[in-house]
LUMGUMI-606024 format. One line per field, with one value per residue (C-alpha): residue number from 1; residue in three letters; x, y, z. Coordinates in pm, whole numbers, plus 50000, padded with zeros to 5 digits. Last residue first. Layout:
residues N
n	[NUM,...] $
res	[Ala,...] $
px	[X,...] $
py	[Y,...] $
pz	[Z,...] $
//
This chain:
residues 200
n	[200,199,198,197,196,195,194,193,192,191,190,189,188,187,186,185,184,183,182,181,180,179,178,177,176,175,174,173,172,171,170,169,168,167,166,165,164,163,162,161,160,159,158,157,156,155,154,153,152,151,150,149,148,147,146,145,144,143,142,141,140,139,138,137,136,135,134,133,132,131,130,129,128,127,126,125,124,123,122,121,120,119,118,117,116,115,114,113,112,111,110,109,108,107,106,105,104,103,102,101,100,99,98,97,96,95,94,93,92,91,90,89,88,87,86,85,84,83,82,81,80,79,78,77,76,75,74,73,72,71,70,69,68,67,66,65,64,63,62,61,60,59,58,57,56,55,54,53,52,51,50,49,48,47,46,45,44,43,42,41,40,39,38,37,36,35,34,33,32,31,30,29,28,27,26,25,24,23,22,21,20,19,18,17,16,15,14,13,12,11,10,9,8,7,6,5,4,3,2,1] $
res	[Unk,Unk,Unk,Unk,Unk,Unk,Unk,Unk,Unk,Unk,Unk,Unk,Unk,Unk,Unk,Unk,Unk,Unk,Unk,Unk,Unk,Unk,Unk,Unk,Unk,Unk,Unk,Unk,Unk,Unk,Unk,Unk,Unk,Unk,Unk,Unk,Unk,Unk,Unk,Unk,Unk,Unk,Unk,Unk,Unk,Unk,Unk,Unk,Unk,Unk,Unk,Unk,Unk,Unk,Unk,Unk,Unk,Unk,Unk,Unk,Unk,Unk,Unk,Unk,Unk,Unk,Unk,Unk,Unk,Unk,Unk,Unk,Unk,Unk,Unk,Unk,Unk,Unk,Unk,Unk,Unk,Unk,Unk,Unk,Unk,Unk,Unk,Unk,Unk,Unk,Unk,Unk,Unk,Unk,Unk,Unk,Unk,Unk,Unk,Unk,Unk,Unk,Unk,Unk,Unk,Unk,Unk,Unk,Unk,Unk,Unk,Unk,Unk,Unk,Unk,Unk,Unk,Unk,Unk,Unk,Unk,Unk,Unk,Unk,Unk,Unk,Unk,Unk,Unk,Unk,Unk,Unk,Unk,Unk,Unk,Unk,Unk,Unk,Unk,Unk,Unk,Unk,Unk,Unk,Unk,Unk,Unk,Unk,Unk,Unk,Unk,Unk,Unk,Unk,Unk,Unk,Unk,Unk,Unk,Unk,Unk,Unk,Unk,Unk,Unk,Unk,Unk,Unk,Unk,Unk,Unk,Unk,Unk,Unk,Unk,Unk,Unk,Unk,Unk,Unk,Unk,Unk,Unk,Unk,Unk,Unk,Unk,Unk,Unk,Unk,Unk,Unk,Unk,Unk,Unk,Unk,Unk,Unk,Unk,Unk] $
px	[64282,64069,63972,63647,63661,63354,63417,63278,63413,63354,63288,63383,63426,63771,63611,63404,63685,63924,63542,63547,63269,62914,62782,62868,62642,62711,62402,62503,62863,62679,62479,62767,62891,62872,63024,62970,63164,63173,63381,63710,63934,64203,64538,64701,64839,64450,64382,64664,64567,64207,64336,64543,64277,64034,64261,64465,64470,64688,64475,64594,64907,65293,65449,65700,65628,65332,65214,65064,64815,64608,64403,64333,64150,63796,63650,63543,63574,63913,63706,63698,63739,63484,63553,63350,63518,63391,63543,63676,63908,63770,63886,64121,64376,64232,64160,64473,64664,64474,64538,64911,64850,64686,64969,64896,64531,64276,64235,64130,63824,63624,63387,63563,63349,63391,63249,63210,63488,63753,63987,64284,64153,64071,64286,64279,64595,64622,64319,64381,64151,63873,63609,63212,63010,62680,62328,62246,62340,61971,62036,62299,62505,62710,62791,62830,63106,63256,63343,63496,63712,63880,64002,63779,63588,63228,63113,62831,62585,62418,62028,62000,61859,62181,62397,62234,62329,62706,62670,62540,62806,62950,63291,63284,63676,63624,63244,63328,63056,62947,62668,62336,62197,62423,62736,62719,62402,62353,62686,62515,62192,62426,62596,62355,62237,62611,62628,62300,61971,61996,62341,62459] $
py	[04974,05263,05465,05648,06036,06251,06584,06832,07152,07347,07699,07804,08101,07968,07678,07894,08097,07783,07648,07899,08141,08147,07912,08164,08420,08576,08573,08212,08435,08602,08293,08094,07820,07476,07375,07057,06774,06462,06165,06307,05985,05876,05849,06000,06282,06318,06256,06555,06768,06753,06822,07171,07260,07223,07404,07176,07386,07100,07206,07091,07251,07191,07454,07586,07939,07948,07603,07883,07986,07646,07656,08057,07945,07960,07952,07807,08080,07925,07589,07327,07001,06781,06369,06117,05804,05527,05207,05110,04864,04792,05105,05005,05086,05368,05534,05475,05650,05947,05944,05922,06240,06416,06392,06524,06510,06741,06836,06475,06478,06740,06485,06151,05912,05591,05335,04966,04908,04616,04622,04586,04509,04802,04897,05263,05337,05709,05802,05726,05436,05391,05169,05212,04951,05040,04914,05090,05373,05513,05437,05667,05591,05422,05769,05974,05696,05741,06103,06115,05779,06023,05877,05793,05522,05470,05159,05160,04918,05148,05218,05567,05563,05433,05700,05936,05771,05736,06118,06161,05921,06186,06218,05994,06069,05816,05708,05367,05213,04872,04926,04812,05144,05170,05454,05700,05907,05803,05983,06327,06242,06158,06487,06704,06784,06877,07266,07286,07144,06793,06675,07037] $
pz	[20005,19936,20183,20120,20249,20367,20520,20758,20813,21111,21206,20846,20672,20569,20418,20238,20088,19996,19847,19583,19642,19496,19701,20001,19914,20274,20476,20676,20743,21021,21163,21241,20946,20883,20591,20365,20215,20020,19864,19901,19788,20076,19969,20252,20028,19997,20375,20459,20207,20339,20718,20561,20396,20699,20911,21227,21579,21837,22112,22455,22391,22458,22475,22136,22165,21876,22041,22329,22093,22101,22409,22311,22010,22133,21902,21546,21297,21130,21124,21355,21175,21076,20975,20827,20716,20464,20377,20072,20273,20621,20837,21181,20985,20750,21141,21283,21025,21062,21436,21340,21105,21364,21631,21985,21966,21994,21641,21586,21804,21624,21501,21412,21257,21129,20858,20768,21083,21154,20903,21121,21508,21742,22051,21957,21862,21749,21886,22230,22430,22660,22481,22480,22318,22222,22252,22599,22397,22506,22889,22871,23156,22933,22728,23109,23193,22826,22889,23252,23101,22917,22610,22385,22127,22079,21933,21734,21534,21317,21239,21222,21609,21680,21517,21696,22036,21919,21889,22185,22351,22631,22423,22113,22014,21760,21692,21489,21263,21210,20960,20988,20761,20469,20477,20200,20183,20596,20721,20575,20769,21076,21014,20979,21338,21431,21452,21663,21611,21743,21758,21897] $
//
């Protein structure tokens, strides 16, 4: 996905707004290959998640070699206030059991006018079936979270929208989708990425 799939911009997007030597945060790094890219972009990383499964196969990556690799949950992660330049959070928040507390965590642990890069699953992102369940009151795995309804969330937040761009599947790629309101192209989406500066 990093390399030529539904994530290879991200690090390029990350680099227009965060400078190269920056202490940046992967949170909810999984296996580390997105800490790795980050690397090779120049950052100093440390990668952030809760299943220790995860964070073994990032250290055993002899690329993040460089990285620090912490087992903690989202929504109180360990790190000291003010802490990071910059974090990311690729599909990670959407997983937890309270976004909103996660999104806390992340201005906290965010120096002030710091930068944070976030994509959420859009409504063409599947599969949903780990999240239908919520409908009955269960507990899910999948705690489903729309892009507009994450953007509101950082805005009433305070955070300042600095940048953002779709990623879509092939079909909707032939739609002329510059040409539509971006409500209708985030709701094409397979994720949406965004880029908000905290200002504290």
């Amino acid at each position: 996905m990093w390399e030529s799939g539904s994530r290879k911009d991200i690090v390029p997007f990350i680099k227009r707004f965060v400078p190269t030597g920056s202490m940046v945060c992967d949170l909810g790094c999984g296996d580390g290959t997105g800490s790795e890219k980050l690397v090779e972009a120049g950052y100093d990383v440390t990668g952030i998640d809760v299943s220790e499964e995860m964070l073994e196969r990032a250290r055993q990556n002899p690329r993040n070699e460089q990285s620090t690799f912490c087992k903690a949950n989202l929504s109180d992660c360990g790190s000291p206030d003010n802490h990071f330049d910059a974090v990311m959070a690729i599909n990670s928040i959407e997983w937890t059991d309270k976004p909103y507390d996660s999104l806390k965590e992340t201005g906290r642990i965010l120096k002030p006018n710091g930068y944070v890069c976030i994509g959420i699953l859009g409504p063409t992102a599947g599969p949903r079936a780990n999240s239908f369940r919520r409908l009955y009151g269960e507990e899910v795995i999948c705690n489903t979270i729309m892009p507009w309804e994450f953007e509101r969330l950082a805005l009433e937040s305070g955070w300042k929208k600095a940048g953002e761009f779709g990623v879509y599947k092939k079909a909707a790629e032939q739609l002329p989708l510059g040409s539509l309101p971006v409500e209708l192209q985030q709701a094409l989406s397979f994720m949406w990425v965004f880029m908000f500066q905290v200002i504290k």
